[in-house]
Backbone atoms as SQL, in Angstrom:
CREATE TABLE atoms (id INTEGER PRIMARY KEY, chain TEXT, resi INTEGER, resn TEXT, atom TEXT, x REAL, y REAL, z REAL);
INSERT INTO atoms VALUES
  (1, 'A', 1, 'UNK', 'N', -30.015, -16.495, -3.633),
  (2, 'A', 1, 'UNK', 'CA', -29.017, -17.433, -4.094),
  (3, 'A', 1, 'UNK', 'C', -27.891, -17.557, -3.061),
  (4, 'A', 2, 'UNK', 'N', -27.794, -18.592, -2.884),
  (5, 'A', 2, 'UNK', 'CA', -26.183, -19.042, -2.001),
  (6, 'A', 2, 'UNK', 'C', -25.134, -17.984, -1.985),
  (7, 'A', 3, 'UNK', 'N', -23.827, -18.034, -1.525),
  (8, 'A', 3, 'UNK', 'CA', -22.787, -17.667, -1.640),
  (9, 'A', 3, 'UNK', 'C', -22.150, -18.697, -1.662),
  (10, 'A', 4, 'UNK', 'N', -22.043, -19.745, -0.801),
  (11, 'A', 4, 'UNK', 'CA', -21.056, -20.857, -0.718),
  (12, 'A', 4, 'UNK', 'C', -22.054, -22.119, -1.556),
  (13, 'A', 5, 'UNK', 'N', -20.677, -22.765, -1.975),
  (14, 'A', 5, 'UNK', 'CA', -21.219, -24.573, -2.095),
  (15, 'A', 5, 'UNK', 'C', -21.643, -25.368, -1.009),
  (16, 'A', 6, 'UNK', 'N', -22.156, -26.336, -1.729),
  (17, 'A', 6, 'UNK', 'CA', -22.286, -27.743, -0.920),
  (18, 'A', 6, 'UNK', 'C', -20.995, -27.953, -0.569),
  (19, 'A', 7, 'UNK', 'N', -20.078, -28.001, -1.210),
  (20, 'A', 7, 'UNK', 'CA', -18.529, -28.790, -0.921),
  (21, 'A', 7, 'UNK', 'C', -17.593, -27.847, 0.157),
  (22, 'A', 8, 'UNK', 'N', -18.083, -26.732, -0.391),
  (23, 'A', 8, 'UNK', 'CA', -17.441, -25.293, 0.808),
  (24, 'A', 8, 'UNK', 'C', -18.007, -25.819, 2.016),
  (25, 'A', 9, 'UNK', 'N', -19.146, -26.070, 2.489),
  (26, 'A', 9, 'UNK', 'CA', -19.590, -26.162, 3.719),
  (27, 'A', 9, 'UNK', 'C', -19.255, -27.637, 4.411),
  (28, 'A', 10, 'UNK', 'N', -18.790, -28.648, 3.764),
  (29, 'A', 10, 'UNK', 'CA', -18.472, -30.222, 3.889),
  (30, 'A', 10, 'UNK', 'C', -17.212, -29.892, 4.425),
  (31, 'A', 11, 'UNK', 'N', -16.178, -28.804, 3.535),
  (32, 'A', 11, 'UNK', 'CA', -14.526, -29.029, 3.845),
  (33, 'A', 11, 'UNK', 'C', -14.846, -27.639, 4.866),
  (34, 'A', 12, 'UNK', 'N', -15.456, -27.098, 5.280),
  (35, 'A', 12, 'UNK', 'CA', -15.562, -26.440, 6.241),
  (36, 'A', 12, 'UNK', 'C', -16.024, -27.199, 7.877),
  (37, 'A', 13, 'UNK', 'N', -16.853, -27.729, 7.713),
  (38, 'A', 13, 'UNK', 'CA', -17.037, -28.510, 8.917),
  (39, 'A', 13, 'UNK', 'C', -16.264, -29.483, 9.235),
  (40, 'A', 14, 'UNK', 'N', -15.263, -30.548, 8.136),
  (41, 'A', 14, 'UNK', 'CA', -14.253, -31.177, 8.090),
  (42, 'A', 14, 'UNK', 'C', -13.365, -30.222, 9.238),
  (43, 'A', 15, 'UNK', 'N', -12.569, -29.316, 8.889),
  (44, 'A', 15, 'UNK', 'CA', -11.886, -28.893, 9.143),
  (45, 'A', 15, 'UNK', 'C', -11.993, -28.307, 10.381),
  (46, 'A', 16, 'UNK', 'N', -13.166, -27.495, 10.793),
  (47, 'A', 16, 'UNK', 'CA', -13.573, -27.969, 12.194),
  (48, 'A', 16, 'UNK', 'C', -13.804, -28.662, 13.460),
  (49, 'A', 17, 'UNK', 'N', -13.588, -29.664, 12.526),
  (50, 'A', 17, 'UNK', 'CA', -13.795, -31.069, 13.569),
  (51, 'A', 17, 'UNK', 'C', -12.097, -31.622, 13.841),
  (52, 'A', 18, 'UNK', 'N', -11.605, -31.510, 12.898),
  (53, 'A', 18, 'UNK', 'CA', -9.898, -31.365, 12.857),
  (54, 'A', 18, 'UNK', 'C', -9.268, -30.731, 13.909),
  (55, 'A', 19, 'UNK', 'N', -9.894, -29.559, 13.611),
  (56, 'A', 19, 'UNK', 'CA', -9.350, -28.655, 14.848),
  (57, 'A', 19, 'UNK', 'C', -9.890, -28.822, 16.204),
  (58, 'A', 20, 'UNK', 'N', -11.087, -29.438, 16.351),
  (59, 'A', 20, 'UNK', 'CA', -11.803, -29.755, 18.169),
  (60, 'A', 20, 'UNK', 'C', -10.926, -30.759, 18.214),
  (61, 'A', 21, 'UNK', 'N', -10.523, -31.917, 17.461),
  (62, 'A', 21, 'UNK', 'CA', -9.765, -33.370, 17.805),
  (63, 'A', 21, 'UNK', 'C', -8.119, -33.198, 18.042),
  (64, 'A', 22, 'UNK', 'N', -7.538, -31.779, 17.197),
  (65, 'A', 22, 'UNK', 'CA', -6.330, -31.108, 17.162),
  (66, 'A', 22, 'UNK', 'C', -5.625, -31.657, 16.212),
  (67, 'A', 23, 'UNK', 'N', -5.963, -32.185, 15.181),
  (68, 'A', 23, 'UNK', 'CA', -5.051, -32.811, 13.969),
  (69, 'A', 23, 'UNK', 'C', -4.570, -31.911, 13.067),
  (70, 'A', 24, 'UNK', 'N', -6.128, -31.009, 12.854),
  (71, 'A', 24, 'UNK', 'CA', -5.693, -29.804, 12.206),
  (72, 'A', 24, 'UNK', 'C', -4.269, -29.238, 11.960),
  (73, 'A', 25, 'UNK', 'N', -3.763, -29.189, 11.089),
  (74, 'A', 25, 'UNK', 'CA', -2.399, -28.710, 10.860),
  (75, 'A', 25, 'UNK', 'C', -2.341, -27.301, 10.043),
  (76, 'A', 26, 'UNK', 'N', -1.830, -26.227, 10.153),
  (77, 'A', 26, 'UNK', 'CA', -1.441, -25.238, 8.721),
  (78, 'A', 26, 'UNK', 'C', -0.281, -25.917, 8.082),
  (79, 'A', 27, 'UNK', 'N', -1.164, -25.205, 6.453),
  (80, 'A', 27, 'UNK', 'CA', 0.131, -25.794, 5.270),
  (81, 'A', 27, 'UNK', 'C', 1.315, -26.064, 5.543),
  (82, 'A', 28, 'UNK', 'N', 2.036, -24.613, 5.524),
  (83, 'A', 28, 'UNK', 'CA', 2.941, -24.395, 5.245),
  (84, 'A', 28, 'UNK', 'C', 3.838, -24.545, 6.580),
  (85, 'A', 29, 'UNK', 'N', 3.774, -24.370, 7.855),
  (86, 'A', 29, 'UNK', 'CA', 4.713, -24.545, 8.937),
  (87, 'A', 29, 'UNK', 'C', 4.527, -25.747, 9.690),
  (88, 'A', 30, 'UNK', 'N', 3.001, -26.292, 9.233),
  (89, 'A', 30, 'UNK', 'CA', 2.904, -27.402, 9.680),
  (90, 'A', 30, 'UNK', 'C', 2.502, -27.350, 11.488),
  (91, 'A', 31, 'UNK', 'N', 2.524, -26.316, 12.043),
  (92, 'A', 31, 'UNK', 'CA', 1.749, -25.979, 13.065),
  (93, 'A', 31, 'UNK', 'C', 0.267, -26.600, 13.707),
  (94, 'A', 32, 'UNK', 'N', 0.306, -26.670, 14.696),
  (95, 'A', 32, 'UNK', 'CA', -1.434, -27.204, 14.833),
  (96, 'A', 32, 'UNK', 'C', -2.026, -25.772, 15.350),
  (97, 'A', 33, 'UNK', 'N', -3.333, -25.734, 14.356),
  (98, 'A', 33, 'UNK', 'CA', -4.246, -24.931, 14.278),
  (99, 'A', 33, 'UNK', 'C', -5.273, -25.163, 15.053),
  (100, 'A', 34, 'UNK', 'N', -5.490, -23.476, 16.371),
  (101, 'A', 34, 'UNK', 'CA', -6.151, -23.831, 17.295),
  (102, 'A', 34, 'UNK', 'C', -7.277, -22.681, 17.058),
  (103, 'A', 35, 'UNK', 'N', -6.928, -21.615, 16.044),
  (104, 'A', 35, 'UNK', 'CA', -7.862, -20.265, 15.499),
  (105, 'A', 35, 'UNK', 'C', -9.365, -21.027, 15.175),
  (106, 'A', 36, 'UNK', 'N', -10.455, -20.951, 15.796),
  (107, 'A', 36, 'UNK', 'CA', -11.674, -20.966, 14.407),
  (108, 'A', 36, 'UNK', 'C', -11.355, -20.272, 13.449),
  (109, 'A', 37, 'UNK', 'N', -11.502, -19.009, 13.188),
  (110, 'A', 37, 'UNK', 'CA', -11.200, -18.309, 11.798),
  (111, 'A', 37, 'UNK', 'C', -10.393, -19.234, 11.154),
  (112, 'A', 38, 'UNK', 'N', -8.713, -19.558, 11.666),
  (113, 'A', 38, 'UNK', 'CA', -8.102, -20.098, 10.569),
  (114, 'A', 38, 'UNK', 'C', -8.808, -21.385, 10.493),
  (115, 'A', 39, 'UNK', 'N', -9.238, -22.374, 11.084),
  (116, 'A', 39, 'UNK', 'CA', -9.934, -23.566, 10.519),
  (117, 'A', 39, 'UNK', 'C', -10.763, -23.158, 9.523),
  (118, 'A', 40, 'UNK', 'N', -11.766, -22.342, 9.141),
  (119, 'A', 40, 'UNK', 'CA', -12.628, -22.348, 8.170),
  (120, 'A', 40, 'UNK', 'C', -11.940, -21.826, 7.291),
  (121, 'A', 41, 'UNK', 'N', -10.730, -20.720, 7.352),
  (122, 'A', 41, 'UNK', 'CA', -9.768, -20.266, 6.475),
  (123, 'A', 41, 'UNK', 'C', -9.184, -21.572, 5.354),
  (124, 'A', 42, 'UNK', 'N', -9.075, -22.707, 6.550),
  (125, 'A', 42, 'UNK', 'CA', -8.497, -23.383, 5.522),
  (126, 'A', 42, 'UNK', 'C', -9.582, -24.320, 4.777),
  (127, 'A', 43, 'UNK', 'N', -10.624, -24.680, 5.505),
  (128, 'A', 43, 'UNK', 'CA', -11.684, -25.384, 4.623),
  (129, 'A', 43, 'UNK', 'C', -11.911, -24.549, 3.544),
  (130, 'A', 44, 'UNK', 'N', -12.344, -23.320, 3.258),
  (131, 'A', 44, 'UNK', 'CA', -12.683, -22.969, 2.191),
  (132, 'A', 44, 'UNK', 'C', -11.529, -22.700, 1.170),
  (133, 'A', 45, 'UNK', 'N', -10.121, -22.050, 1.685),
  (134, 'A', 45, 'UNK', 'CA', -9.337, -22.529, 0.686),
  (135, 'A', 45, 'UNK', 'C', -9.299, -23.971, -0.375),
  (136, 'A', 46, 'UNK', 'N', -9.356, -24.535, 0.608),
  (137, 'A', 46, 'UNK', 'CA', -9.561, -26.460, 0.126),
  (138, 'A', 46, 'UNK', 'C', -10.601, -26.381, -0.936),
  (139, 'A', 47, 'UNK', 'N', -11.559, -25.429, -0.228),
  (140, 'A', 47, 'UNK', 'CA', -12.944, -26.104, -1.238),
  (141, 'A', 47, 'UNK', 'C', -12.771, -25.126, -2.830),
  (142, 'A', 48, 'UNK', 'N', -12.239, -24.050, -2.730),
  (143, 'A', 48, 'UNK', 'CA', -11.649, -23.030, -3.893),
  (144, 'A', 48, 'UNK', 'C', -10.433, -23.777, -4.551),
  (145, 'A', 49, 'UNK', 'N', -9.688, -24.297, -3.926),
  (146, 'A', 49, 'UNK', 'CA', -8.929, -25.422, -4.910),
  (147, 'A', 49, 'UNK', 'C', -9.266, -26.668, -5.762),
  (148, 'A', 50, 'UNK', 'N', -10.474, -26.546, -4.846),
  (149, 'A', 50, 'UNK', 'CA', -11.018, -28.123, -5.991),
  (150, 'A', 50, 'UNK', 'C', -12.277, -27.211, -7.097),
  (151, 'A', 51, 'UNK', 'N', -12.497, -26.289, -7.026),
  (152, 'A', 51, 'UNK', 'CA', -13.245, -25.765, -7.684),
  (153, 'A', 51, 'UNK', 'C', -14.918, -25.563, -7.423),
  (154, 'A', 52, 'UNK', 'N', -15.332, -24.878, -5.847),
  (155, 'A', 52, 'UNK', 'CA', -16.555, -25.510, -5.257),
  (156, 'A', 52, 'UNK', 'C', -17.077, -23.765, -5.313),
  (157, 'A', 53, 'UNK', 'N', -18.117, -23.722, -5.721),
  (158, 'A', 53, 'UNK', 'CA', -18.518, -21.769, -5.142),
  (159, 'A', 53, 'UNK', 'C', -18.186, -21.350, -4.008),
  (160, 'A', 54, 'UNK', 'N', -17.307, -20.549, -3.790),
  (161, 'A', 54, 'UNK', 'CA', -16.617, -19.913, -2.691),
  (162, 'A', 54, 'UNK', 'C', -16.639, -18.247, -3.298),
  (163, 'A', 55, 'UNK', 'N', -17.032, -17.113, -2.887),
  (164, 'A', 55, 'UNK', 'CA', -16.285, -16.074, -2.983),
  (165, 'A', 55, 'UNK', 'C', -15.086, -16.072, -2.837),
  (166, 'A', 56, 'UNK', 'N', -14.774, -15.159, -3.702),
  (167, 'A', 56, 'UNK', 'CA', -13.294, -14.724, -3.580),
  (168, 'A', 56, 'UNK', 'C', -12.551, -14.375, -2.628),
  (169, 'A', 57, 'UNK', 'N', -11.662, -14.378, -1.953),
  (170, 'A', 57, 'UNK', 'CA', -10.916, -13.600, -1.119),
  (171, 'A', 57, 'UNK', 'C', -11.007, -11.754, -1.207),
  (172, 'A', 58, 'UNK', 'N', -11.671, -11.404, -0.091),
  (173, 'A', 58, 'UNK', 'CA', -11.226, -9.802, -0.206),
  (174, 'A', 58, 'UNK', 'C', -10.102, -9.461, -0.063),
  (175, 'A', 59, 'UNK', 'N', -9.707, -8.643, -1.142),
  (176, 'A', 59, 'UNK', 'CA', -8.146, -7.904, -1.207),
  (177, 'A', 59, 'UNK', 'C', -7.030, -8.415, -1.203),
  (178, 'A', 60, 'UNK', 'N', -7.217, -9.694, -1.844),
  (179, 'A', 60, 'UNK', 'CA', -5.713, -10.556, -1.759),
  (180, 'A', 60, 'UNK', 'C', -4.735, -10.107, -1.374),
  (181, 'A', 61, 'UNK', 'N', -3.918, -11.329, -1.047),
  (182, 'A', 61, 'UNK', 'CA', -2.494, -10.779, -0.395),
  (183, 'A', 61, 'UNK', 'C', -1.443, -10.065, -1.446),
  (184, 'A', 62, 'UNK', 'N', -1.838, -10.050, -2.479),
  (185, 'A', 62, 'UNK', 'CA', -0.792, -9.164, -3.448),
  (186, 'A', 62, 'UNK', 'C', -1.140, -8.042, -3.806),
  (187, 'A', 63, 'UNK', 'N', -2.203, -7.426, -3.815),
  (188, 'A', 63, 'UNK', 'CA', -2.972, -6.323, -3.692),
  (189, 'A', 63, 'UNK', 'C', -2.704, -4.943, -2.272),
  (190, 'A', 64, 'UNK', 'N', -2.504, -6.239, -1.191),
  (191, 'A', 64, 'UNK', 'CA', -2.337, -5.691, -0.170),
  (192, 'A', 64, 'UNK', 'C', -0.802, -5.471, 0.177),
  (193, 'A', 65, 'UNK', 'N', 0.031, -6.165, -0.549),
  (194, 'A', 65, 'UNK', 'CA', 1.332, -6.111, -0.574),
  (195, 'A', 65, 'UNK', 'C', 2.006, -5.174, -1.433),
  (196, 'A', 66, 'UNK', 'N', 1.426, -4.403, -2.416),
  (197, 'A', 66, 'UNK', 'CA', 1.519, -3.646, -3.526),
  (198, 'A', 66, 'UNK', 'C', 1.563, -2.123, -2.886),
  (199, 'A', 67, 'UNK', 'N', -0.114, -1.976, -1.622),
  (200, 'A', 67, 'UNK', 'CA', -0.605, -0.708, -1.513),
  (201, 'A', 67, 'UNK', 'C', 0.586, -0.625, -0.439),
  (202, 'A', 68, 'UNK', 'N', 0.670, -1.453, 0.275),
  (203, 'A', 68, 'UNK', 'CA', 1.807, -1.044, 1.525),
  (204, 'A', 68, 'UNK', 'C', 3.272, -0.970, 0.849),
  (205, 'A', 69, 'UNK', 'N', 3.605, -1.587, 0.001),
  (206, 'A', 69, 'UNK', 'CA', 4.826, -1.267, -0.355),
  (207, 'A', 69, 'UNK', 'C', 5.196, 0.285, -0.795),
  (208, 'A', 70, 'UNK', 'N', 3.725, 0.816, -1.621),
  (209, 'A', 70, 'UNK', 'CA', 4.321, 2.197, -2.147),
  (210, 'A', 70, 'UNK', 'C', 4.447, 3.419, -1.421),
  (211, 'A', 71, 'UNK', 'N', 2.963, 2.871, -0.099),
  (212, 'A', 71, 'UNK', 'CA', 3.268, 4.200, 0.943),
  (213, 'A', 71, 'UNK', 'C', 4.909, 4.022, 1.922),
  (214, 'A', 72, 'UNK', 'N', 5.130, 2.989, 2.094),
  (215, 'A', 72, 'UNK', 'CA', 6.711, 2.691, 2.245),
  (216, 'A', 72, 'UNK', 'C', 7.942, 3.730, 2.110),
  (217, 'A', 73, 'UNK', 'N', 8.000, 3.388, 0.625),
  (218, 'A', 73, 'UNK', 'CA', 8.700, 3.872, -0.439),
  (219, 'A', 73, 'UNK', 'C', 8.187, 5.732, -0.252),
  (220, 'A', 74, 'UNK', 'N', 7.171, 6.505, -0.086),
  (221, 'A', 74, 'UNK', 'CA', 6.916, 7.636, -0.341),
  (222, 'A', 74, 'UNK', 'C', 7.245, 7.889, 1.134),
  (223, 'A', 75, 'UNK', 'N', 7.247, 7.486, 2.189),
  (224, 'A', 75, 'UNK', 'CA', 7.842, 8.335, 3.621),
  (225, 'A', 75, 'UNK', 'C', 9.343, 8.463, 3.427),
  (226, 'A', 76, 'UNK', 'N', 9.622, 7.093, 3.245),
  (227, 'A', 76, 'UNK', 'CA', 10.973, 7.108, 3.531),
  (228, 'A', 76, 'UNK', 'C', 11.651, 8.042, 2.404),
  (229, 'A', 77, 'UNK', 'N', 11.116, 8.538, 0.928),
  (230, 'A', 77, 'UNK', 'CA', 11.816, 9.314, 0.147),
  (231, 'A', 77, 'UNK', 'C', 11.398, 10.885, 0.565),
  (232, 'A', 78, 'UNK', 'N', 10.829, 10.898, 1.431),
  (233, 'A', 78, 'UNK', 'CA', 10.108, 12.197, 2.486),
  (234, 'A', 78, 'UNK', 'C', 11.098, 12.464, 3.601),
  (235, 'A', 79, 'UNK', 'N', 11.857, 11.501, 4.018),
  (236, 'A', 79, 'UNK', 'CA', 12.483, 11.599, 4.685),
  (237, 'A', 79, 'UNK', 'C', 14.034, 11.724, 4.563),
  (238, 'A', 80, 'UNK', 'N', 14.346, 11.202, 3.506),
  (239, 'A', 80, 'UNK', 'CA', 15.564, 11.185, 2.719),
  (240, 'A', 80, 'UNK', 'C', 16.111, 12.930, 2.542),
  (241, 'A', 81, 'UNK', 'N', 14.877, 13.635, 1.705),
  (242, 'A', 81, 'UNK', 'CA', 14.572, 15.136, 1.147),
  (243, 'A', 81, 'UNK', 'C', 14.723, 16.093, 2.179),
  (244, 'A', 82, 'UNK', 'N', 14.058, 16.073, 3.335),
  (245, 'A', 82, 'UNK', 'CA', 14.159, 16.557, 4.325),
  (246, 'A', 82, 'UNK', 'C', 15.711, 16.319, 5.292),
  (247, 'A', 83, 'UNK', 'N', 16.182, 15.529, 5.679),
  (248, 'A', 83, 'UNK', 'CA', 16.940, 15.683, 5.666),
  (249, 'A', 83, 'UNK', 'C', 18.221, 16.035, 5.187),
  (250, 'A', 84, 'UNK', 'N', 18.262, 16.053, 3.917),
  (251, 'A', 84, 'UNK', 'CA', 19.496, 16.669, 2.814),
  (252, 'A', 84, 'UNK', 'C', 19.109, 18.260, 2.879),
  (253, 'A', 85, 'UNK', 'N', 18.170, 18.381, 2.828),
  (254, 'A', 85, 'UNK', 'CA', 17.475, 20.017, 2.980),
  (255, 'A', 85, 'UNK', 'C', 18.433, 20.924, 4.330),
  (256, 'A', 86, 'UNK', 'N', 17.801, 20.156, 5.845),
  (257, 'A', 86, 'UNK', 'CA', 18.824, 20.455, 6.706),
  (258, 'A', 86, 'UNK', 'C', 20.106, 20.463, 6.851),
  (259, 'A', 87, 'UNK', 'N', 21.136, 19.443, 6.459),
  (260, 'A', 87, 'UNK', 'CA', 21.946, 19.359, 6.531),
  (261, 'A', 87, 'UNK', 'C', 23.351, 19.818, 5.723),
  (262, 'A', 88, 'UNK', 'N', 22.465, 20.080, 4.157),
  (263, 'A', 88, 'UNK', 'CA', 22.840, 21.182, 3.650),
  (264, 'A', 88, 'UNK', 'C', 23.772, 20.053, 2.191),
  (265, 'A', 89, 'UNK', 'N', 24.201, 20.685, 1.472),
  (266, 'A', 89, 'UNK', 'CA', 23.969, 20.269, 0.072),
  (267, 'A', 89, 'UNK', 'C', 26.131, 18.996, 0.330),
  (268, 'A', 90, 'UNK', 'N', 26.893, 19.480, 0.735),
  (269, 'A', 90, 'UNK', 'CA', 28.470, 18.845, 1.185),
  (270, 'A', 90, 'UNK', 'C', 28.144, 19.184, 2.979),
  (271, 'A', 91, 'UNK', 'N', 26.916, 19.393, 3.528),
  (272, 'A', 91, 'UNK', 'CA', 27.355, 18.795, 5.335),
  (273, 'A', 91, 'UNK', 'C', 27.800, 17.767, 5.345),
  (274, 'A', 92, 'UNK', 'N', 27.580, 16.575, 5.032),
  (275, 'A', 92, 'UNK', 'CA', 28.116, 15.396, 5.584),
  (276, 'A', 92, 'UNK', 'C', 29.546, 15.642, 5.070),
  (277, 'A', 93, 'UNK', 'N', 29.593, 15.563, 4.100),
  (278, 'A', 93, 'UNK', 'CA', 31.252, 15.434, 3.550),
  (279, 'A', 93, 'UNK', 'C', 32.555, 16.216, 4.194),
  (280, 'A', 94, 'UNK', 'N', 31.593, 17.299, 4.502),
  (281, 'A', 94, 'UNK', 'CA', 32.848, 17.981, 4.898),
  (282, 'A', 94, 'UNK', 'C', 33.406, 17.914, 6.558),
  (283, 'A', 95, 'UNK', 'N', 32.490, 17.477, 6.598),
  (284, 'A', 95, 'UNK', 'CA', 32.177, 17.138, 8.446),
  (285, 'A', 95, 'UNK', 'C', 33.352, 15.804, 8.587),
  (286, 'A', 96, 'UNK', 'N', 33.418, 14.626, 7.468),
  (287, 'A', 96, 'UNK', 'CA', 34.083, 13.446, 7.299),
  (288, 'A', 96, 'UNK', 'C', 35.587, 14.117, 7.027),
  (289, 'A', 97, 'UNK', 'N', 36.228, 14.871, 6.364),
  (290, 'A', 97, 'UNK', 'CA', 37.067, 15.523, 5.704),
  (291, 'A', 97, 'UNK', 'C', 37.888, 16.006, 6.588),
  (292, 'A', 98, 'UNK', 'N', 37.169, 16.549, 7.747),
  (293, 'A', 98, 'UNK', 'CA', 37.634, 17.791, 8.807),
  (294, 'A', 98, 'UNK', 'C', 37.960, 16.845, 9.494),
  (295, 'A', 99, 'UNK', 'N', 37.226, 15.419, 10.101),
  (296, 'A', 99, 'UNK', 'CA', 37.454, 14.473, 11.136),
  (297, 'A', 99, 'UNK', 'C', 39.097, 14.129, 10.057),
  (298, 'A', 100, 'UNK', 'N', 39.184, 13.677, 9.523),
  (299, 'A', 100, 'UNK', 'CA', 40.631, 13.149, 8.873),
  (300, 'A', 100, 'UNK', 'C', 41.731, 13.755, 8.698),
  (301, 'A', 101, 'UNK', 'N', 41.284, 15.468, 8.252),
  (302, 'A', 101, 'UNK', 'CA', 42.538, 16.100, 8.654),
  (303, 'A', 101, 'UNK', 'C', 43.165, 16.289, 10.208),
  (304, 'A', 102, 'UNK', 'N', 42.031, 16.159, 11.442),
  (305, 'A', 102, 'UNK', 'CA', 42.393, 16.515, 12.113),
  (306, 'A', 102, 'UNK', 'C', 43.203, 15.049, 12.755),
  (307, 'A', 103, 'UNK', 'N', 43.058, 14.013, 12.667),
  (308, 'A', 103, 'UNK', 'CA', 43.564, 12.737, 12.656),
  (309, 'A', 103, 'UNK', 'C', 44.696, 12.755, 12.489),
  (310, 'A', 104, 'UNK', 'N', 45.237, 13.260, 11.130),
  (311, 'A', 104, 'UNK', 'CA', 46.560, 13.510, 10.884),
  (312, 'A', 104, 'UNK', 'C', 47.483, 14.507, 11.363),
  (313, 'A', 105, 'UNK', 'N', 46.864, 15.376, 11.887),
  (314, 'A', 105, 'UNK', 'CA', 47.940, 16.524, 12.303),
  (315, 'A', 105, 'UNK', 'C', 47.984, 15.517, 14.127),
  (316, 'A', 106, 'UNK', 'N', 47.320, 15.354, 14.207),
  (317, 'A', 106, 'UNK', 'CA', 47.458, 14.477, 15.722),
  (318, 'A', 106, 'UNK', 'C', 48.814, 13.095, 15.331),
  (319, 'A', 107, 'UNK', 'N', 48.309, 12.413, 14.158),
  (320, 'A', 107, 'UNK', 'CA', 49.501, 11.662, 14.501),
  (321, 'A', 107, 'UNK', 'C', 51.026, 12.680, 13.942),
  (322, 'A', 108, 'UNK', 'N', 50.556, 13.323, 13.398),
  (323, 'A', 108, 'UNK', 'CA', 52.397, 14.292, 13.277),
  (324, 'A', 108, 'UNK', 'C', 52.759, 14.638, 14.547),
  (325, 'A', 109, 'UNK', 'N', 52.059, 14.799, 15.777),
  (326, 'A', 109, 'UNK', 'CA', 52.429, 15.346, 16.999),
  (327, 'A', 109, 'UNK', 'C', 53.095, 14.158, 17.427),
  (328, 'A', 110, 'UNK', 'N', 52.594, 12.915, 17.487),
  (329, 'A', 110, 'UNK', 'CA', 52.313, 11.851, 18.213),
  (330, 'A', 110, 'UNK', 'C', 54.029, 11.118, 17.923),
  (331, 'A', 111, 'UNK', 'N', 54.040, 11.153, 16.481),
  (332, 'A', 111, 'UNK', 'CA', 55.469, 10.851, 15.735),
  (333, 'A', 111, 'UNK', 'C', 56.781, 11.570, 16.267),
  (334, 'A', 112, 'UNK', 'N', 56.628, 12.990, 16.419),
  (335, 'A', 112, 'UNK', 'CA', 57.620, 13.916, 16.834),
  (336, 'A', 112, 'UNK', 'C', 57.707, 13.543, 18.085),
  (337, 'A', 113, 'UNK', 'N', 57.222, 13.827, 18.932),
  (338, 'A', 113, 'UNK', 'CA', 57.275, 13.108, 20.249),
  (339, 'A', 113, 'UNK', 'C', 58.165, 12.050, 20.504),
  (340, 'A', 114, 'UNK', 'N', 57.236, 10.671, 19.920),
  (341, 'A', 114, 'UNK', 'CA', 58.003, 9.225, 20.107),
  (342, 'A', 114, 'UNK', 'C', 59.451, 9.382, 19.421),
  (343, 'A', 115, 'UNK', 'N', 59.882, 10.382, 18.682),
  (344, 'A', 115, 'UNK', 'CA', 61.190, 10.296, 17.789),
  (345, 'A', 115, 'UNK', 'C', 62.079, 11.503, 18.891),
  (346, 'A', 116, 'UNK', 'N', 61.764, 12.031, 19.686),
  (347, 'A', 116, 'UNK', 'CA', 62.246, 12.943, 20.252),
  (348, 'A', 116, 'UNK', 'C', 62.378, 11.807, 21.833),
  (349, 'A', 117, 'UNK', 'N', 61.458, 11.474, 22.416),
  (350, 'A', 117, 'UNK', 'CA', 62.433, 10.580, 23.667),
  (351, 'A', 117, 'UNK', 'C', 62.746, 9.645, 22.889),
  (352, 'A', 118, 'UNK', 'N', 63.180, 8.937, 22.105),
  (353, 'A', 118, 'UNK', 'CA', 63.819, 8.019, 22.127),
  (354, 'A', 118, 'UNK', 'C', 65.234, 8.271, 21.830),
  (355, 'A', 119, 'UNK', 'N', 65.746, 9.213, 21.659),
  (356, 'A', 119, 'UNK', 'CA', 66.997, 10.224, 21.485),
  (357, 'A', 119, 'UNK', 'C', 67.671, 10.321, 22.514);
């Protein structure tokens, strides 16, 4: 038994011939399409929109957008852990704290000074 239609293989060679003449366009940016792959990419889309036997797409794009999002999400909270581990439970804070006090005792110097020559 087949895999494809009659109509899959019509908007497939269509679209082929599109692309040797260069009319061929993609949807969405409107680009001219110079890929074979994407030319038949888009004939058989065409022919799955009008309703022609086409297999399905392997692994759709939301499927594939799902699995990459969660390994994502699990490094970067790997990495988050590990570093709070090193750096210790108030390192950052106190590190910020120490920079500000020492800021201020610098401008008390800085004040006494400018108030002393101008005397």
């Amino acid at each position: 038994m087949a895999k494809y239609g009659k109509k899959a293989s019509k908007k497939v060679e269509r679209a082929m011939r599109e692309r040797k003449r260069g009319t061929l366009r993609s949807g969405r940016s409107g680009k001219k399409v110079t890929s074979r792959k994407q030319a038949i990419a888009i004939g058989l889309s065409e022919a799955r929109r009008e309703g022609d036997k086409v297999p399905a797409r392997a692994g759709g794009k939301a499927a594939k957008k799902k699995a990459s999002g969660r390994k994502s999400k699990k490094k970067k909270a790997s990495k988050r852990g590990s570093a709070r581990k090193k750096s210790g439970s108030s390192g950052s804070r106190s590190s910020s704290s120490r920079s500000g006090s020492t800021r201020r005792k610098t401008r008390g110097k800085k004040r006494a000074k400018r108030s002393k020559g101008s005397r």
